[in-house]
N, C-alpha and C positions, 0 to 999 in steps of 0.2 A: 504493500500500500504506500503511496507515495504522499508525501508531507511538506505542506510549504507556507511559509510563513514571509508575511508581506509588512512591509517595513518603508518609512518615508527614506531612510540610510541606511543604505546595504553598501558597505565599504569594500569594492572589490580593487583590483590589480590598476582599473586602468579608473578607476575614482571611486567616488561617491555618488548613488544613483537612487533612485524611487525604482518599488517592483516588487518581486516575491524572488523567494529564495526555493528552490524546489529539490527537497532530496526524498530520493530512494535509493533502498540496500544499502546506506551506508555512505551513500554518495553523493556528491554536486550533481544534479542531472541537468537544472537550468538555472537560468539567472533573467527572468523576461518580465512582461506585464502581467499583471495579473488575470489580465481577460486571457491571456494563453494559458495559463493551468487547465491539469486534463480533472475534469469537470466531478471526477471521485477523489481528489485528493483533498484529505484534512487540510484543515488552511487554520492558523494563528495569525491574527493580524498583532503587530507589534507595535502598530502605531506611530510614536515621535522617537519610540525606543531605535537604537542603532545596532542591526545585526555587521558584527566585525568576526574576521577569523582571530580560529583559537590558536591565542597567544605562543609561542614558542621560547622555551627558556635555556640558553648553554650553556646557561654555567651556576649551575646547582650543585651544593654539598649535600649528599642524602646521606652521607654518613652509614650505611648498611651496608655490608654483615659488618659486627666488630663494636660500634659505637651508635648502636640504634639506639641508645638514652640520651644521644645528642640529637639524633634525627633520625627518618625511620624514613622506607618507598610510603608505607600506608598514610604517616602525616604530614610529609611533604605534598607527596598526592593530593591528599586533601587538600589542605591549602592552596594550591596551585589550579585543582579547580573552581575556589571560589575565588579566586583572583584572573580567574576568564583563562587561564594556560591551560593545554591541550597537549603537549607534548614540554618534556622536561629532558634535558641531557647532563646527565651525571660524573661530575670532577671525578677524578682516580684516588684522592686521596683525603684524609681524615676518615676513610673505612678501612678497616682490617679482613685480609691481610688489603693491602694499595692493590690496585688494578693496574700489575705492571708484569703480570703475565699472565698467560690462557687459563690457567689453573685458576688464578682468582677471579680472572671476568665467570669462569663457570662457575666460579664462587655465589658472586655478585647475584648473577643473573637467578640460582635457585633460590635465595634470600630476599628477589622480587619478586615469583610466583605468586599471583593471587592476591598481592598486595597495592596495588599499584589501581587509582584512580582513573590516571589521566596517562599517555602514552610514556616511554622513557626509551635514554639509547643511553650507551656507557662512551667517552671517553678513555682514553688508555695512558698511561703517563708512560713518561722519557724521562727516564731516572739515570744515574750515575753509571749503573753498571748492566743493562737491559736491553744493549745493542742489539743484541740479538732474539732478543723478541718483539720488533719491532714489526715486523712482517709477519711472523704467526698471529700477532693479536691482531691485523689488518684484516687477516685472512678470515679471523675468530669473528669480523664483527665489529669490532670496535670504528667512530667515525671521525678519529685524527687523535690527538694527543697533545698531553701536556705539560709542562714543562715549568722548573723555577730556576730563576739564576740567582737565588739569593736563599738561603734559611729558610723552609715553607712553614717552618713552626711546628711541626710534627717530626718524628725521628725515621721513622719509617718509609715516606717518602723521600728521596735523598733529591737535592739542589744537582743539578749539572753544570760543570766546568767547561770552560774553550774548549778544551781537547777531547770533553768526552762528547758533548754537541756533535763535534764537528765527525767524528766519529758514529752519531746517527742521527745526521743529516741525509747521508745518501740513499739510507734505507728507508727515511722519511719522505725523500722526495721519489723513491722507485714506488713507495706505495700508492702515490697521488693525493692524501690525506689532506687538512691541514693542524701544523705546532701550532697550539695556541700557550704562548708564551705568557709568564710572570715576570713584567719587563721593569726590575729593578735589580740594580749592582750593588754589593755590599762594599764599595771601596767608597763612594760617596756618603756613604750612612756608617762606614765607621769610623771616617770625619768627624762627621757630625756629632757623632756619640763619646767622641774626645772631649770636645769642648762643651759638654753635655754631663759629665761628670758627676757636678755637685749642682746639678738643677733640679727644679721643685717637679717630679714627675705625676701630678695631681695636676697641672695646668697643661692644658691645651697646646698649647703654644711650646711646650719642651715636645711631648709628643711628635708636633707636626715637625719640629726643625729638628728630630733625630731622621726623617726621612723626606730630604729635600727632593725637589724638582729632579735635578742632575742624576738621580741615584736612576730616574725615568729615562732620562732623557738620554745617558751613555747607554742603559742595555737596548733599547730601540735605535741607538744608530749601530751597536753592532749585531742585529737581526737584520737591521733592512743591508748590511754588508753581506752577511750570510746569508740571504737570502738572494742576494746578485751572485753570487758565486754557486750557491749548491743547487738552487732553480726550485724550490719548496712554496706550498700555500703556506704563508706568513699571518697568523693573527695572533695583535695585542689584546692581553684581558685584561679590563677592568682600568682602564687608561684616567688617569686623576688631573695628570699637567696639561695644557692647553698648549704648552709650549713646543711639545713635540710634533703640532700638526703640521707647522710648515715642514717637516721633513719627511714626512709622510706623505703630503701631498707632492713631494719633490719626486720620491721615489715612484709613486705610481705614475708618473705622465714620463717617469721610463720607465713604465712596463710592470714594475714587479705585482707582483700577485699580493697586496697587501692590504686586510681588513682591520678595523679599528673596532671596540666595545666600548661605551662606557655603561655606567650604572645610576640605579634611583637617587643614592645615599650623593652623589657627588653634583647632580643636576638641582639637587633640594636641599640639601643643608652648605651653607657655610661655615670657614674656622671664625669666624669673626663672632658667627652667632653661638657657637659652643662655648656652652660654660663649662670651668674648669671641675674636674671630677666626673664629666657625664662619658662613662665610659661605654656605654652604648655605640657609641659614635666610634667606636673604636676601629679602625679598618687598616689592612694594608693595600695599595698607596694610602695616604692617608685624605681625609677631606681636606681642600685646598680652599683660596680667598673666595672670595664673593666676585673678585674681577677673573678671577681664574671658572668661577663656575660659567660665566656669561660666555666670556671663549669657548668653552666645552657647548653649550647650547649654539653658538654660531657654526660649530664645528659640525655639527648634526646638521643644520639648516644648509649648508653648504657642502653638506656628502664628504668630508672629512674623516668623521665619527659617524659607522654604518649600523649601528645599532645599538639596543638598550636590554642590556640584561641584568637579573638583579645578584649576582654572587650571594647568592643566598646562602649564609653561612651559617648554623646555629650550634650552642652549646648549650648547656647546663647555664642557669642562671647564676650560679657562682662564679662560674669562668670567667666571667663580664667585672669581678672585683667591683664589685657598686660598695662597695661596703666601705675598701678605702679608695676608691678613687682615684688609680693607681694607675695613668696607662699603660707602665712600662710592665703591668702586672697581669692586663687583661687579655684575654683572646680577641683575637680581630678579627673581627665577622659580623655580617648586621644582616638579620631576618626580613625579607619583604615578599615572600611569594604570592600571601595574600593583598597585598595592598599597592604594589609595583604597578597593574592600569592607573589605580586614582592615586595616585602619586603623581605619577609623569601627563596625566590627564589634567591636573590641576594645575599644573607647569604650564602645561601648552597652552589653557587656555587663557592662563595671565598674557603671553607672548603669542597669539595670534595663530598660533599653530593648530593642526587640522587634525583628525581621528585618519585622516589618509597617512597624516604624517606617521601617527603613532603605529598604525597597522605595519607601514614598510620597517620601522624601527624595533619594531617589538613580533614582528609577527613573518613577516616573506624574507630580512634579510638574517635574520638569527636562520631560519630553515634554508637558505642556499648556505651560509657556511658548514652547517653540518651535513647539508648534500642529500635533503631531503626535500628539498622544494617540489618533487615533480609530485608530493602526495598531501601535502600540507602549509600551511604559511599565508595562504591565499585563497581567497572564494573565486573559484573558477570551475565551470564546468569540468566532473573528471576526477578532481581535488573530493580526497574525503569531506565526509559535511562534520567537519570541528569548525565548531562557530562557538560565538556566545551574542546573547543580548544584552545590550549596554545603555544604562540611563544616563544620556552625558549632562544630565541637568542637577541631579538628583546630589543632597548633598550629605554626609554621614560624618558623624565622629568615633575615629579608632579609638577602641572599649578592647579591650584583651579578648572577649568573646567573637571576637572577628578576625582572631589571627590566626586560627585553627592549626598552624603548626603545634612540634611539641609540646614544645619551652614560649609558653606567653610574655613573651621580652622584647621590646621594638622601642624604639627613640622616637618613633611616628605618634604613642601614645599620646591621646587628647589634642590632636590635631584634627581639625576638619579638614577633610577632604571630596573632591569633586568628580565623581560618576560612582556610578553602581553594578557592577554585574550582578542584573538579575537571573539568569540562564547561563549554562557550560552543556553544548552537545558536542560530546564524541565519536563520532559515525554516524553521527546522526540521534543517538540515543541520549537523552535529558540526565545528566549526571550530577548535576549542580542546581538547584532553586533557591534563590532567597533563602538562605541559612541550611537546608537540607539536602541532603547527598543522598545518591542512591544505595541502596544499602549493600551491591555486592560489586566489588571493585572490578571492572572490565579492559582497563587501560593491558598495554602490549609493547612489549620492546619493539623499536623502531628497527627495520634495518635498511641497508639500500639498495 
């Protein structure tokens, strides 16, 4: 039986249009007027409501097997469907054992069975010593890998070196994948952390100036080098400096294959507006100026910065040291799977910005870098029917009962924020309503 829901903003690929949304078995079948529906089909009218495709997220901490008391597939999941996402792709590492070989992606993957709300694909890391499973885990499934050039904060994961990079590089680029790199140096921030010494680490401002710009700014010019040399898909995650984009935009008008991230936490909060001790806000890079967030937002507007993903990172509520205020004490990570649309929805619509905008940012170019666009990312004919319903009007205040992750901890608390998803379909089937979930999780590893 086929199903179509008519809508004044149905946000597809080539805009935003008035019509009906038409799916069966799972699928886009049309996108036309409504006087063309075949005349048996259920119809939901949606109104001024806006149907947008389901969300696409790459870079997710799920923390499972190993550390499901930080984060688990079942409540990320969740969360991620009431935040309008439809497919979630899973970092390598803060789970046990890391996803840095076949053996633990099979890990991985049986510790998702049946758990999993909304869709999910694993990343693979590129660790110190794992050259050579770079290609079995390509083989395995996995949809590119990833990488730190600095301390990831975890032991288990290991940082890679020049020589061990460049050593798999080549299998990096035989596989056709892409590294999404952690583009900070530890020789700039152990600078920093000299003359850092005897400072008050309860302020703000020692935190942010143990991890300066520069620390950004040398490991992205030596990717986009290695990446002229070994011929690999290049993406930075989680990009904080604004400084780095003229060289970014240098490098791709020669050619290289190279995509940008940024996140909620860096488009929304400023350091100016952190008060000292709010360790919430804790992240690495870290939150930069108020003139440094408007660069990142021009850097979007001008196809610089290709998308918006929320490194949703969560821990235990202790781990965040609220207690003393300590940032050189806290875990760096900041929760937003649920709140990540009305976050950047409420951004755009201070600055003029369009749910077109947000779709390509959030939604079609997160799924071409995982290499999944031909099924998802985009309302098109063909394209599975992960959509959601969205009130871009509607306005709500973040209450811990909204954040449906594990650990109810977010720095967004008692903020008003602007749109609603009321609806999350996943092939078409209603997974998400106004506060209630379907009761038996149907989501599926992605592959390609």
């Amino acid at each position: 039986m086929a199903h179509a829901l008519i809508s004044k903003r149905i946000v597809t690929s080539l805009g935003t249009r008035e019509g009906a949304l038409l799916v069966e078995d799972g699928k886009i079948r049309a996108i036309c007027r409504p006087s063309e529906l075949p005349t048996d089909a259920i119809i939901l009218d949606c109104g001024n409501d806006a149907l947008l495709p389901g969300l696409v997220d790459t870079h997710v901490h799920i923390n499972q097997p190993g550390r499901t008391e930080w984060e688990g597939f079942r409540t990320a999941t969740r969360a991620a469907a009431a935040g309008g996402y439809t497919t979630l792709v899973d970092m390598p590492l803060n789970c046990l054992p890391e996803t840095t070989t076949v053996a633990a992606l099979e890990e991985k993957r049986k510790s998702a069975q049946g758990e999993c709300f909304v869709d999910w694909a694993p990343w693979g890391g590129a660790v110190a010593d794992n050259q050579s499973h770079i290609l079995p885990l390509a083989r395995a499934g996995v949809l590119g890998f990833k990488c730190f050039l600095i301390y990831p904060g975890c032991d288990g994961f290991t940082m890679i070196d020049q020589q061990q990079l460049k050593a798999a590089l080549p299998f990096i680029a035989e596989s056709g994948l892409p590294l999404l790199v952690h583009a900070e140096l530890a020789g700039p921030i152990d600078a920093a952390m000299q003359s850092l010494s005897t400072a008050d680490w309860r302020r703000y401002a020692t935190y942010l100036a143990s991890r300066p710009d520069e620390a950004e700014l040398e490991a992205i010019r030596l990717m986009i080098r290695l990446c002229r040399q070994y011929s690999f898909r290049l993406h930075i995650v989680h990009l904080s400096t604004a400084m780095a984009l003229r060289e970014v935009k240098a490098a791709r008008v020669e050619g290289l294959p190279i995509t940008v991230e940024t996140c909620p936490h860096y488009l929304h909060f400023a350091a100016e507006e952190i008060a000292d001790g709010t360790t919430l806000l804790k992240c690495a890079p870290p939150i930069r100026s108020k003139k440094n967030q408007e660069a990142l937002w021009h850097g979007l507007r001008d196809g610089a910065i290709d998308m918006i993903v929320t490194d949703h990172s969560p821990c235990p509520p202790e781990m965040k040291s609220e207690d003393t205020g300590r940032f050189d004490q806290a875990w760096g990570g900041i929760a937003s799977l649920s709140l990540a649309l009305s976050v950047i929805h409420t951004d755009c619509s201070r600055r003029g910005l369009s749910l077109d905008d947000i779709a390509r940012w959030m939604s079609s170019a997160p799924a071409a870098l995982a290499g999944i666009g031909h099924s998802t990312g985009t309302l098109e004919p063909g394209r599975e029917a992960n959509f959601i319903i969205f009130d871009p009007d509607a306005e709500f205040a973040v209450t811990a009962d909204k954040l449906h992750y594990r650990h109810a901890v977010s720095p967004y608390l008692g903020e008003t924020l602007r749109g609603i998803v009321k609806q999350t379909f996943l092939r078409g089937r209603s997974i998400y309503r106004e506060g209630n979930f379907e009761p038996t999780p149907s989501g599926r590893e992605v592959t390609l």
